[in-house]
Biotite code that builds the C-alpha atoms (Angstrom):
import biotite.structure as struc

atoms = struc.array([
    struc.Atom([22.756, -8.399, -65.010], chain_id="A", res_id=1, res_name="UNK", atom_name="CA", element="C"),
    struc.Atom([22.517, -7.580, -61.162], chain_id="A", res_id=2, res_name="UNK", atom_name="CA", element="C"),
    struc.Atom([23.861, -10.750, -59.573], chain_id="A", res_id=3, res_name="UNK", atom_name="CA", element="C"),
    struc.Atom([20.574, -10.813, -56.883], chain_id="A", res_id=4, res_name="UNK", atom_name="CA", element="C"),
    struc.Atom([18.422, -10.777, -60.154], chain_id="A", res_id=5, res_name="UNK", atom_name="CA", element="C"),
    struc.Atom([16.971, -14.562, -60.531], chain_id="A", res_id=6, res_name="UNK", atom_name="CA", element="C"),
    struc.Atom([17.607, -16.297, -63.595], chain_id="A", res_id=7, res_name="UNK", atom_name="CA", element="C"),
    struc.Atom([14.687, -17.659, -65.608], chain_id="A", res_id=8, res_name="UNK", atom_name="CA", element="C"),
    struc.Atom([16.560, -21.158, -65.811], chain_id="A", res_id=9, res_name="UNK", atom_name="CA", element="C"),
    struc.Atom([16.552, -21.221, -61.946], chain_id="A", res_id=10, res_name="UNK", atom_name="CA", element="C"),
    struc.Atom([14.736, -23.553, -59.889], chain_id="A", res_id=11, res_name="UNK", atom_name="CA", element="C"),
    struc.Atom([13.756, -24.512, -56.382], chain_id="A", res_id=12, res_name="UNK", atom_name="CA", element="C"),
    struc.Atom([16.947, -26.349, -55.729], chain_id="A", res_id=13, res_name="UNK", atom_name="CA", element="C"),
    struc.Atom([19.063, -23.334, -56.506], chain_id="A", res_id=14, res_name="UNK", atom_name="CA", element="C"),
    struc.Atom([18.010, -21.530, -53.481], chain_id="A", res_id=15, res_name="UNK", atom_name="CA", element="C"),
    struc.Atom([19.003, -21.761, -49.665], chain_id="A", res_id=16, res_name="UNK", atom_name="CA", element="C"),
    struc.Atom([16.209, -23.004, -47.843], chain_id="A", res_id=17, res_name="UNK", atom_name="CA", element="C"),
    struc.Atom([15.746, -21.364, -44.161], chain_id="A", res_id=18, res_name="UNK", atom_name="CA", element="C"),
    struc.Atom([14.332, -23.440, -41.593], chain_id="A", res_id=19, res_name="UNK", atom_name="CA", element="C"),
    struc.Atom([10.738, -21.987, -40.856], chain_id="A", res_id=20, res_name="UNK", atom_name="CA", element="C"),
    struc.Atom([9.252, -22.264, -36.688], chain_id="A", res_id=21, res_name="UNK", atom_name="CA", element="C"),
    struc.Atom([5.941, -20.934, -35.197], chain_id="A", res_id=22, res_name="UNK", atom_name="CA", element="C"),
    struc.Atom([6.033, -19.622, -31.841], chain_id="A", res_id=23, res_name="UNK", atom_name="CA", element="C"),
    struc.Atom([2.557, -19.072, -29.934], chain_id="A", res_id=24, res_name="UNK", atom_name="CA", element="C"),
    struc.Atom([1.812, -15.691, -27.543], chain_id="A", res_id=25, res_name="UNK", atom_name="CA", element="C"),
    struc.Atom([-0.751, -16.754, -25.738], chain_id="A", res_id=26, res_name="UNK", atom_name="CA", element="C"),
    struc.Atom([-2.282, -14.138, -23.315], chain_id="A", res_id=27, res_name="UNK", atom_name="CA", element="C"),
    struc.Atom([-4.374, -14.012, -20.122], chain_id="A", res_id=28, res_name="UNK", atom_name="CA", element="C"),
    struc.Atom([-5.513, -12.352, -17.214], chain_id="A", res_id=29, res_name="UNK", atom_name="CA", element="C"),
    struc.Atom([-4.706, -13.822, -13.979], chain_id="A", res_id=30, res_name="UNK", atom_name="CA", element="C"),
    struc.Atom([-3.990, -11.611, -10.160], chain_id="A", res_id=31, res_name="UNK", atom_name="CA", element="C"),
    struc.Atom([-5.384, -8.704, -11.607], chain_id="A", res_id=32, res_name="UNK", atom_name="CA", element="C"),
    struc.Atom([-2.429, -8.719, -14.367], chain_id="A", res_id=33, res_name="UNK", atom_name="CA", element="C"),
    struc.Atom([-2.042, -9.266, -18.163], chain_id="A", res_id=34, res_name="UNK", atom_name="CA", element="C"),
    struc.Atom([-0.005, -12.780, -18.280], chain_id="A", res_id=35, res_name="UNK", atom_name="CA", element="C"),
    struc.Atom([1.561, -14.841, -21.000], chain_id="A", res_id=36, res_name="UNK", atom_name="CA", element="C"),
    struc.Atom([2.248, -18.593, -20.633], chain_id="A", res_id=37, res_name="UNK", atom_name="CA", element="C"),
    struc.Atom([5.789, -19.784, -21.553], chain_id="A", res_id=38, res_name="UNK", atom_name="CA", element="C"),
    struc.Atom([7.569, -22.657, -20.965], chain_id="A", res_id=39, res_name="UNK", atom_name="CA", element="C"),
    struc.Atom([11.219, -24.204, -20.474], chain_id="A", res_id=40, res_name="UNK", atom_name="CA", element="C"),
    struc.Atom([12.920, -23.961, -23.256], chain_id="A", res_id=41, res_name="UNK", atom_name="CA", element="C"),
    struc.Atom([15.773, -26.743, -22.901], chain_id="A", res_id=42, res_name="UNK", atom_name="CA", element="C"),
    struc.Atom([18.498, -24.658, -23.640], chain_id="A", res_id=43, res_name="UNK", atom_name="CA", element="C"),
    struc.Atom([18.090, -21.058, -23.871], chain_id="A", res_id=44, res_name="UNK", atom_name="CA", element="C"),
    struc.Atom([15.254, -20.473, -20.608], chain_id="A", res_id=45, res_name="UNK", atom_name="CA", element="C"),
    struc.Atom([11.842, -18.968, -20.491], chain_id="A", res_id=46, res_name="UNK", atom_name="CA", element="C"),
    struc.Atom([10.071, -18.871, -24.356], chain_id="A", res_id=47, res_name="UNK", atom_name="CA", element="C"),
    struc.Atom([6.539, -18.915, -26.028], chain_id="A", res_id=48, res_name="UNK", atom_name="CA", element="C"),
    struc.Atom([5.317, -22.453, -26.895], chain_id="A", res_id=49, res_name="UNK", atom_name="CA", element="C"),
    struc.Atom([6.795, -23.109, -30.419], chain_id="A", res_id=50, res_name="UNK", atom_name="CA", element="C"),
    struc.Atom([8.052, -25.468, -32.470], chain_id="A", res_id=51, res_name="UNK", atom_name="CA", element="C"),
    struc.Atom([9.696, -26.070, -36.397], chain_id="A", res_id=52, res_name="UNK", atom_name="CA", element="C"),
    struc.Atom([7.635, -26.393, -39.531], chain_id="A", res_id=53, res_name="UNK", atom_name="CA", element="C"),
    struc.Atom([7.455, -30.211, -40.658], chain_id="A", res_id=54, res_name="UNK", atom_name="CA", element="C"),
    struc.Atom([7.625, -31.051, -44.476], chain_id="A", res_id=55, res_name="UNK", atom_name="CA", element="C"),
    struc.Atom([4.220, -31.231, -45.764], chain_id="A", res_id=56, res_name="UNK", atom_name="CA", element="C"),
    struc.Atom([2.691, -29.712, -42.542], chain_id="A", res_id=57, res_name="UNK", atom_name="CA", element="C"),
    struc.Atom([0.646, -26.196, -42.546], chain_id="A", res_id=58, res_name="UNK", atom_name="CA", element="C"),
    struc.Atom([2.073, -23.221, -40.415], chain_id="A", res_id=59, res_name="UNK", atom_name="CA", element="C"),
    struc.Atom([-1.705, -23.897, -38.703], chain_id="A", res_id=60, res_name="UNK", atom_name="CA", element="C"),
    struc.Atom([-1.110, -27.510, -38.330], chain_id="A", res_id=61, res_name="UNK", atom_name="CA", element="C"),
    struc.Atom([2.402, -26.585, -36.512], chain_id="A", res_id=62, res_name="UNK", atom_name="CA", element="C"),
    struc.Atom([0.958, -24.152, -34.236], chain_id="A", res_id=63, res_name="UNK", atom_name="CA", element="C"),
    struc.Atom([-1.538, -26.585, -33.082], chain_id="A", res_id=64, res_name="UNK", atom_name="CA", element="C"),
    struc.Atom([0.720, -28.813, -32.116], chain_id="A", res_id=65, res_name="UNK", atom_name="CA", element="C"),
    struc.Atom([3.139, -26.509, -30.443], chain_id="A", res_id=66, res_name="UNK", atom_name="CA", element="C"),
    struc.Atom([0.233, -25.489, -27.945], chain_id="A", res_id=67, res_name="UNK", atom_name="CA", element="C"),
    struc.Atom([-1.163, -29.251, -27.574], chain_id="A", res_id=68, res_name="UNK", atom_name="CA", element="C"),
    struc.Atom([2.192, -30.585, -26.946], chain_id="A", res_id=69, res_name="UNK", atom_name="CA", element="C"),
    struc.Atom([3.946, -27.552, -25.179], chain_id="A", res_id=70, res_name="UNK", atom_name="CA", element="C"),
    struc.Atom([1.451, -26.142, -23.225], chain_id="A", res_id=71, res_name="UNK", atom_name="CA", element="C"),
    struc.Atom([-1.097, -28.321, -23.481], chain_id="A", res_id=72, res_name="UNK", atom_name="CA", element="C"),
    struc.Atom([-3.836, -26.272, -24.985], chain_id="A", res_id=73, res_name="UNK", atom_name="CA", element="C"),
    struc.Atom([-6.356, -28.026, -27.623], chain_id="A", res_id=74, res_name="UNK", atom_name="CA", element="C"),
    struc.Atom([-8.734, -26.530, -29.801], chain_id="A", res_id=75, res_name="UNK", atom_name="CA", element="C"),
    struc.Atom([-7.590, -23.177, -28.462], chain_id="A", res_id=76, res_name="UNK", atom_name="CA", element="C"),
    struc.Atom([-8.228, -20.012, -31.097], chain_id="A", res_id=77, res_name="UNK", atom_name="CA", element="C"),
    struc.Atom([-5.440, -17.889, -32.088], chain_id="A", res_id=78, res_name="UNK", atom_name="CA", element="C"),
    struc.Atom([-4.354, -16.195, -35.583], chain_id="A", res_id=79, res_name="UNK", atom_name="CA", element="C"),
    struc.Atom([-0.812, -15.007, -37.012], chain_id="A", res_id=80, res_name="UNK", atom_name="CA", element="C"),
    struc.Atom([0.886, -12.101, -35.822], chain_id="A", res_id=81, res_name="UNK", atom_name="CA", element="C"),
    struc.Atom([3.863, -11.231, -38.222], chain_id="A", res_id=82, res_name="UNK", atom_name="CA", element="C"),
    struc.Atom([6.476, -13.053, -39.352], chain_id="A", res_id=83, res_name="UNK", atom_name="CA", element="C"),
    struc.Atom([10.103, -12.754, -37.461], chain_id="A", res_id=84, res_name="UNK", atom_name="CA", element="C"),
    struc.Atom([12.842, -12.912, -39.898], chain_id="A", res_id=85, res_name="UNK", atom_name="CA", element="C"),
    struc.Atom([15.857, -10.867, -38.661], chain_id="A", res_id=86, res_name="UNK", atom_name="CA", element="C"),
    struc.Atom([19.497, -13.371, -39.804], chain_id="A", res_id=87, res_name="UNK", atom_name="CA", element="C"),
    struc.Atom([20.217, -12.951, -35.929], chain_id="A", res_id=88, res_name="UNK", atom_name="CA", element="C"),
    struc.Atom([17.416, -14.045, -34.112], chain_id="A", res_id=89, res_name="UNK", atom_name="CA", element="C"),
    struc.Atom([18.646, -17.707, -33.652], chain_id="A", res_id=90, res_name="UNK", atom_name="CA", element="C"),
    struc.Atom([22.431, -18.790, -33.401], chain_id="A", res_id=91, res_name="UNK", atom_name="CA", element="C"),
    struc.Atom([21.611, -21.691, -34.526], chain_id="A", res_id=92, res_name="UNK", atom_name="CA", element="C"),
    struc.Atom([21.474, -20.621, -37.903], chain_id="A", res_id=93, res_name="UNK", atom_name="CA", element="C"),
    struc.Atom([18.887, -19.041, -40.919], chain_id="A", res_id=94, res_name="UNK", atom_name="CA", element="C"),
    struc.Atom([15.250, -19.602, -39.187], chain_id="A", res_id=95, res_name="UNK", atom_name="CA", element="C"),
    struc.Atom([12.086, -17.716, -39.945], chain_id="A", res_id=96, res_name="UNK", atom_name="CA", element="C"),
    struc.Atom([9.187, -17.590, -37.083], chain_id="A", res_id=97, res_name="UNK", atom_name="CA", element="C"),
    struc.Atom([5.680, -16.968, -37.746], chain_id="A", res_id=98, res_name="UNK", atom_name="CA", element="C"),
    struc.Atom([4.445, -15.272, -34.309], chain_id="A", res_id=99, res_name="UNK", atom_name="CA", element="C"),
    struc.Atom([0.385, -16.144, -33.288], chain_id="A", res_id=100, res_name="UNK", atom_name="CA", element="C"),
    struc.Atom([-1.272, -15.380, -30.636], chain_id="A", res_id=101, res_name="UNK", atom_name="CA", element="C"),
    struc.Atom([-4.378, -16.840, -28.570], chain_id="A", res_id=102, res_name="UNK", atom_name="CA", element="C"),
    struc.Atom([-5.780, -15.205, -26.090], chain_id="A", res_id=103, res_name="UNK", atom_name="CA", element="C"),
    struc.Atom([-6.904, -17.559, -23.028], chain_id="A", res_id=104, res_name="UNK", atom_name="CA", element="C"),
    struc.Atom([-9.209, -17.286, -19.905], chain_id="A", res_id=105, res_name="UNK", atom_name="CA", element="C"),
    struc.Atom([-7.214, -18.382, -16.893], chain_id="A", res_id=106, res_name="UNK", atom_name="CA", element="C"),
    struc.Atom([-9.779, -20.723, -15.874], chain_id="A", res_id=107, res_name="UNK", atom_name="CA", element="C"),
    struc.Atom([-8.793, -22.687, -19.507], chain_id="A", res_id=108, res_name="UNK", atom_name="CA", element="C"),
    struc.Atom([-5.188, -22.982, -18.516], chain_id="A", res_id=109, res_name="UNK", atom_name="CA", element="C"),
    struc.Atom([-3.963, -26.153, -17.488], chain_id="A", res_id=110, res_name="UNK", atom_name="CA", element="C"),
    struc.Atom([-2.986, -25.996, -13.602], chain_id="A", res_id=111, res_name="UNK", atom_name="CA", element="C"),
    struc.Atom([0.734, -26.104, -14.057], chain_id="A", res_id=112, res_name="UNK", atom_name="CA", element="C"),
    struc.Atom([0.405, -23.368, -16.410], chain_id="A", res_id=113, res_name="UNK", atom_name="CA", element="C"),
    struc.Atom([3.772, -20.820, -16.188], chain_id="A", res_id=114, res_name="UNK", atom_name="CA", element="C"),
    struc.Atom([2.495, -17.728, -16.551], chain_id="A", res_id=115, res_name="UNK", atom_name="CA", element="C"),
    struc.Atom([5.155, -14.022, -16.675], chain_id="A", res_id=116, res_name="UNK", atom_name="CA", element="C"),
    struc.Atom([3.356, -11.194, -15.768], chain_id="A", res_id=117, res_name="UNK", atom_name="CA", element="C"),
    struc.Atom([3.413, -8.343, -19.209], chain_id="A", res_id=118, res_name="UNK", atom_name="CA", element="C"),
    struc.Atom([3.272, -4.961, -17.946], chain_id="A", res_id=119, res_name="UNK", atom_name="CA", element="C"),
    struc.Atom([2.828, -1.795, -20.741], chain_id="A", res_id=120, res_name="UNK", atom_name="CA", element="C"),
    struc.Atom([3.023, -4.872, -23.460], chain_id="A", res_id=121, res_name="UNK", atom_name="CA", element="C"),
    struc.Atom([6.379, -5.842, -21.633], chain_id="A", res_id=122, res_name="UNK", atom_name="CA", element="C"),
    struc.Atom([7.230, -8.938, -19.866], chain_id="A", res_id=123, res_name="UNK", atom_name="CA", element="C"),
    struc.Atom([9.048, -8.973, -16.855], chain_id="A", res_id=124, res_name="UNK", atom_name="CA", element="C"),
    struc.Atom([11.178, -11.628, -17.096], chain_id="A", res_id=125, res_name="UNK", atom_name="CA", element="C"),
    struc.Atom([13.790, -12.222, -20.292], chain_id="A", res_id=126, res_name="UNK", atom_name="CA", element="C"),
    struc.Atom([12.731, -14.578, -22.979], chain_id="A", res_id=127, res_name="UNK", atom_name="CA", element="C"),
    struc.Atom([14.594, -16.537, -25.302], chain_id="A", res_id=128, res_name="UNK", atom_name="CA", element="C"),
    struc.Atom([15.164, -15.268, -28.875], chain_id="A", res_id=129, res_name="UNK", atom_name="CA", element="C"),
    struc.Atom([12.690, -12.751, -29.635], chain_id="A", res_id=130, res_name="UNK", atom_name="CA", element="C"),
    struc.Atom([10.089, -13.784, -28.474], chain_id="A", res_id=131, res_name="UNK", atom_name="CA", element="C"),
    struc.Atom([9.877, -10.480, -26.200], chain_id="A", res_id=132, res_name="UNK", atom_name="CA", element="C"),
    struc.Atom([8.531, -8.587, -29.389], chain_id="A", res_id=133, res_name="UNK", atom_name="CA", element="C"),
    struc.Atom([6.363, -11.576, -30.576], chain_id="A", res_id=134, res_name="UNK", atom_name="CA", element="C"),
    struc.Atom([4.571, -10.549, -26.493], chain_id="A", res_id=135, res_name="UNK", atom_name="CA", element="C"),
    struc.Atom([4.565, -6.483, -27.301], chain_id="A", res_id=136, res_name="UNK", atom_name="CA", element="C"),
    struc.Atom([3.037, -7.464, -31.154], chain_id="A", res_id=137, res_name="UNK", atom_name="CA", element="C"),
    struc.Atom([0.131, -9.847, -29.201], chain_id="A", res_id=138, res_name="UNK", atom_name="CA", element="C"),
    struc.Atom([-0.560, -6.767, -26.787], chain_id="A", res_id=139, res_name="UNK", atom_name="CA", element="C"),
    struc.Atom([-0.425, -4.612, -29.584], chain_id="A", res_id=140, res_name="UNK", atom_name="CA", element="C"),
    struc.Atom([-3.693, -6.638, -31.347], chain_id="A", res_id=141, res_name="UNK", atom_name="CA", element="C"),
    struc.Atom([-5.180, -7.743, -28.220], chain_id="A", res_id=142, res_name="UNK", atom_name="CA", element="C"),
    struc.Atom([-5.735, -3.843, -27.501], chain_id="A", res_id=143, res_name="UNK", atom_name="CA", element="C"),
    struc.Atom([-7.065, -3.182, -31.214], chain_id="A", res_id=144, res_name="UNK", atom_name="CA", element="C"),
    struc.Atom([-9.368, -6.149, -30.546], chain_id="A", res_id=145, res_name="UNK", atom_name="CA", element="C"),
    struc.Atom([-10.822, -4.768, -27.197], chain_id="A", res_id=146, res_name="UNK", atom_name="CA", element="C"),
    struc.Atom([-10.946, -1.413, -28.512], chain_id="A", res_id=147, res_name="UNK", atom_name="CA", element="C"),
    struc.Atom([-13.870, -3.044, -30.541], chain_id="A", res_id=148, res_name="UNK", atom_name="CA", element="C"),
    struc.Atom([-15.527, -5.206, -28.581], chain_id="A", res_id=149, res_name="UNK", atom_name="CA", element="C"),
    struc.Atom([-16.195, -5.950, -24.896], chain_id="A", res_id=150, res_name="UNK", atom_name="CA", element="C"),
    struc.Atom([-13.917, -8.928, -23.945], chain_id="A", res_id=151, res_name="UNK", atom_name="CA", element="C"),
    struc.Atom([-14.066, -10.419, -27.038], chain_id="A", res_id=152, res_name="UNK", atom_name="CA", element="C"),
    struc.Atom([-11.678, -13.478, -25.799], chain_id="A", res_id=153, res_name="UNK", atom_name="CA", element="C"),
    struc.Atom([-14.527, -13.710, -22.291], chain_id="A", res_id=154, res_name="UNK", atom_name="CA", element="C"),
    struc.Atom([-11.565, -13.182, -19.914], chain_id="A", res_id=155, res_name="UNK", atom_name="CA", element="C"),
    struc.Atom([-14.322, -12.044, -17.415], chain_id="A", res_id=156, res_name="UNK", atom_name="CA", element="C"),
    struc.Atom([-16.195, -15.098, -18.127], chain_id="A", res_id=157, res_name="UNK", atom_name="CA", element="C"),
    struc.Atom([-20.418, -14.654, -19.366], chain_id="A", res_id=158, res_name="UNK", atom_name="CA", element="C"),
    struc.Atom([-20.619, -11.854, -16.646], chain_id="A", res_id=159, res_name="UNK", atom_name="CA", element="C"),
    struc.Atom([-19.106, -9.069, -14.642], chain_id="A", res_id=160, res_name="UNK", atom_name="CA", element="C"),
    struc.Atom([-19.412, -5.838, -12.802], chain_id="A", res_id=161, res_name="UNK", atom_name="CA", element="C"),
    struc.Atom([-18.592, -2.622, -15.056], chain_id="A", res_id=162, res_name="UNK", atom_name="CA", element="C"),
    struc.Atom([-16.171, -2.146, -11.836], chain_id="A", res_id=163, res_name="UNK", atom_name="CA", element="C"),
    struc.Atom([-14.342, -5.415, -12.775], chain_id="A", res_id=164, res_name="UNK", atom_name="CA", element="C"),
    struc.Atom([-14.715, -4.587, -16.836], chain_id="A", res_id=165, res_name="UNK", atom_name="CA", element="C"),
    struc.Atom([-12.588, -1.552, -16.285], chain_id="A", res_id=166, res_name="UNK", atom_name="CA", element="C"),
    struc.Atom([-10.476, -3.059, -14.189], chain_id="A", res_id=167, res_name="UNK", atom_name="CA", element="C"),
    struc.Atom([-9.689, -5.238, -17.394], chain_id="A", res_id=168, res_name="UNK", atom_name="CA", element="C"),
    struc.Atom([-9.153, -2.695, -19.373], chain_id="A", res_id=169, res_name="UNK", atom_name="CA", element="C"),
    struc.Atom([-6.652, -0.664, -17.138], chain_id="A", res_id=170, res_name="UNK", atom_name="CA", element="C"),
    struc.Atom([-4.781, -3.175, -17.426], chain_id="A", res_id=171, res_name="UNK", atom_name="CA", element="C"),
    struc.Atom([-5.101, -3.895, -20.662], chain_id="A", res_id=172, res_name="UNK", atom_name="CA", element="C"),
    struc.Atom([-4.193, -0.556, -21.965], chain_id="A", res_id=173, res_name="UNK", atom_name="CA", element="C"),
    struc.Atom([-2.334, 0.574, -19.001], chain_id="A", res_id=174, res_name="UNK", atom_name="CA", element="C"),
    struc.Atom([-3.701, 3.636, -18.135], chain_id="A", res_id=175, res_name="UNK", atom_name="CA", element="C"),
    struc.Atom([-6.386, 4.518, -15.561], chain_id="A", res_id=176, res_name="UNK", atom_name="CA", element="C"),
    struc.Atom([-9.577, 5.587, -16.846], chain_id="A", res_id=177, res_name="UNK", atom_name="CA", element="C"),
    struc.Atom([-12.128, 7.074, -15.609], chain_id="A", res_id=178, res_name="UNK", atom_name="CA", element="C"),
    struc.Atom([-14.809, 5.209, -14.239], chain_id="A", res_id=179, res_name="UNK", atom_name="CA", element="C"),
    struc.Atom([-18.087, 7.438, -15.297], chain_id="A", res_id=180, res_name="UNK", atom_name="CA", element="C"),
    struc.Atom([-16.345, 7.914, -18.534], chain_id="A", res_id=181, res_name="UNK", atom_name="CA", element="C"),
    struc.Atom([-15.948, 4.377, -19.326], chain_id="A", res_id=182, res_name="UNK", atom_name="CA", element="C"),
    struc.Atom([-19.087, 3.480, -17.985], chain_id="A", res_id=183, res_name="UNK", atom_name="CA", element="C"),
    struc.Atom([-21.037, 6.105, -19.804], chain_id="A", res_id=184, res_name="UNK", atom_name="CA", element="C"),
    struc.Atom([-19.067, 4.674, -23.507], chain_id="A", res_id=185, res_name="UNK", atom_name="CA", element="C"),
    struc.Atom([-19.278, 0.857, -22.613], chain_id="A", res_id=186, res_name="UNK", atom_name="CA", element="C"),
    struc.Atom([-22.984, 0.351, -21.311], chain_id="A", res_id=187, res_name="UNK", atom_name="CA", element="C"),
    struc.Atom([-24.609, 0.531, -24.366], chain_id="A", res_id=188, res_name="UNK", atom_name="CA", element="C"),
    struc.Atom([-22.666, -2.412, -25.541], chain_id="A", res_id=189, res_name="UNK", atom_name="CA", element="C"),
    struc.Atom([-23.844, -4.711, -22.106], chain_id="A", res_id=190, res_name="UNK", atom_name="CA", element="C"),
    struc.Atom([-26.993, -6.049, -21.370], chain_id="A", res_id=191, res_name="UNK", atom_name="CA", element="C"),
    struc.Atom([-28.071, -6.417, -17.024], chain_id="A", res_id=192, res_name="UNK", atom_name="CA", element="C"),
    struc.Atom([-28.523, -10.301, -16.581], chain_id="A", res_id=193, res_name="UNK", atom_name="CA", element="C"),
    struc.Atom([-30.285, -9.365, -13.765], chain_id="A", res_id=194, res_name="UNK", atom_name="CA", element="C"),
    struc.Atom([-28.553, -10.448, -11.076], chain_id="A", res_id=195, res_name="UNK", atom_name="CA", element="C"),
    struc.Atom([-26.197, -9.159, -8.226], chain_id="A", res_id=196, res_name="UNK", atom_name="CA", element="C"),
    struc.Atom([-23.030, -9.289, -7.303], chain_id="A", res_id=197, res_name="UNK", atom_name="CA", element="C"),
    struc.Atom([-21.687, -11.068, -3.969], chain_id="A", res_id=198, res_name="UNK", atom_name="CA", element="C"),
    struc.Atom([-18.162, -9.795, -3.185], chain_id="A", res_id=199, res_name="UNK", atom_name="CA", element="C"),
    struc.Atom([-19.186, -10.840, 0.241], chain_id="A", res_id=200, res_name="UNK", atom_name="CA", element="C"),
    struc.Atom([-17.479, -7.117, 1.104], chain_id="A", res_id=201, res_name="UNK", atom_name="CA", element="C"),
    struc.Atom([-19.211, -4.230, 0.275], chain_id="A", res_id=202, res_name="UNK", atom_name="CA", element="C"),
    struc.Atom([-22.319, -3.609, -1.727], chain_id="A", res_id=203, res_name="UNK", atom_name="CA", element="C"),
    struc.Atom([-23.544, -5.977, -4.219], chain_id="A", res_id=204, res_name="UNK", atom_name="CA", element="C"),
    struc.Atom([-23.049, -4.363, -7.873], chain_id="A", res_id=205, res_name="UNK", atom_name="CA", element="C"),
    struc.Atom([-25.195, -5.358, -10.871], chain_id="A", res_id=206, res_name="UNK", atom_name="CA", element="C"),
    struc.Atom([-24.017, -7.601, -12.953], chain_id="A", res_id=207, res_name="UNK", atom_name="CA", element="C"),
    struc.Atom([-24.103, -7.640, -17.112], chain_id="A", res_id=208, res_name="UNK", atom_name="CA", element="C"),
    struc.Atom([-23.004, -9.846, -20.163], chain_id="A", res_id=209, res_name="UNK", atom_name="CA", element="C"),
    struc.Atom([-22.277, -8.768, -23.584], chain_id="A", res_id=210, res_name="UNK", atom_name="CA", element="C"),
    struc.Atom([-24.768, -7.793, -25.645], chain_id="A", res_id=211, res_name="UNK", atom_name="CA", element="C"),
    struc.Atom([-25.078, -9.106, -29.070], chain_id="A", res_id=212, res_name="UNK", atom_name="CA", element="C"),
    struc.Atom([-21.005, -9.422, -30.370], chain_id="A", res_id=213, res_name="UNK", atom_name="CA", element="C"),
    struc.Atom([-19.885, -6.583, -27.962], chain_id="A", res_id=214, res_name="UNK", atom_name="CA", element="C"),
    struc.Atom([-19.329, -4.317, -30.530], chain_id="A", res_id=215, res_name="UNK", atom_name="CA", element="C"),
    struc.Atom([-18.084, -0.640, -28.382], chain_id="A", res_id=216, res_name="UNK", atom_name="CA", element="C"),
    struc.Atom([-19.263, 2.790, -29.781], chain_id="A", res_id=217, res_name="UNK", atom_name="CA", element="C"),
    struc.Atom([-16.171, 4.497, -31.673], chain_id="A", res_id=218, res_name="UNK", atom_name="CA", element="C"),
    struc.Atom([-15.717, 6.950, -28.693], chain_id="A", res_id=219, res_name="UNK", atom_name="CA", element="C"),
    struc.Atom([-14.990, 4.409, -26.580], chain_id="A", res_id=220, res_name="UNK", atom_name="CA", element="C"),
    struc.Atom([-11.730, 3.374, -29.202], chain_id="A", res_id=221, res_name="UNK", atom_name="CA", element="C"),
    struc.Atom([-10.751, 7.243, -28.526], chain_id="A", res_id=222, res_name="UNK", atom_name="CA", element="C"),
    struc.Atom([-11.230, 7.100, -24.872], chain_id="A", res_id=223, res_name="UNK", atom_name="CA", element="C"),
    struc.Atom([-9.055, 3.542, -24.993], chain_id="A", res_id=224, res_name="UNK", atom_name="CA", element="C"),
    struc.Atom([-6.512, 4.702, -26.529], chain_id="A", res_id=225, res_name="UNK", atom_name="CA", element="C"),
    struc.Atom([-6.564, 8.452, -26.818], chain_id="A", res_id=226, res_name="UNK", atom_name="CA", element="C"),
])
């Protein structure tokens, strides 16, 4: 018998247990740039708000509490990502991660917020562990999600300019596009509210909200990400 076969008379007890720890991207848009909030990690620097898997508790439950008590964020949306399981990520010893991700409007944040500016899905400033790839892998499905839908997360807020939309999404998908292009595959998604604009510079530019869930055209996926 192959000695990594399982025996039938095996049980729970008869297998090494890793420790198991969520760790929370959480993504906004803040000066014009993609951002992700960290915090101080005692011991190893700059990391995503995480935290270890208590017995009995729900990888939900733990990820919850990781953003209320680490970066004080409550009833804040987010979903899994991927589980990290590579035997070196922590030299501590054998510990799993399951990555989420929540994206945030900046005006949510609390004001003491830390926020590292992620540029091409990378951040500029080392993390601890791997929590680097956890930030591409949010990018990753925050540009499949946007693809979709207009601002699905409301990062603009109820409404904005098509100028400051694609502004948005440059950054987003880092890569200029162009702006009769964008406009011509994004307006039938937006509704006018009606209203104006007041940069106080310039001229006033109509403004528009999403209309119905936001849903883009699939030309405007190619155009994205083309």
């Amino acid at each position: 018998m192959n000695e990594r076969t399982d025996r039938i008379d095996k049980t729970l007890e008869d297998y090494a247990r890793p420790s198991v720890a969520v760790d929370v991207a959480v993504l906004t848009y803040s000066g014009g740039a993609l951002q992700v909030l960290v915090v101080e990690h005692r011991r190893r620097g700059l990391a995503l708000p995480g935290t270890f898997l208590h017995e009995g508790e729900l990888l939900t439950d733990a990820a919850q509490r990781a953003l209320r008590t680490k970066a004080g964020l409550v009833g804040t949306q987010f979903h899994q990502l991927a589980m990290f399981d590579d035997l070196a990520r922590d030299d501590r010893g054998w510990v799993l991660s399951m990555a989420h991700t929540a994206v945030v409007p900046a005006a949510e944040l609390p004001a003491d917020a830390i926020l590292v500016k992620v540029s091409g899905g990378t951040v500029d400033q080392e993390l601890a562990f791997d929590h680097a790839d956890m930030v591409r892998l949010a990018v990753e499905d925050l540009r499949s999600r946007y693809a979709a839908h207009v601002d699905p997360a409301g990062l603009l807020g109820d409404s904005f300019t098509v100028l400051e939309l694609r502004q948005l999404y440059e950054v987003i998908f880092d890569r200029e596009l162009q702006k009769d292009a964008f406009r011509r595959h994004v307006i039938e998604a937006l509704e006018s509210t009606g209203q104006m604009s007041n940069p106080g510079y310039g001229r006033p530019a109509e403004m528009f909200r999403r209309k119905g869930d936001g849903r883009l055209p699939a030309q405007a996926s190619v155009l994205l990400t083309g």
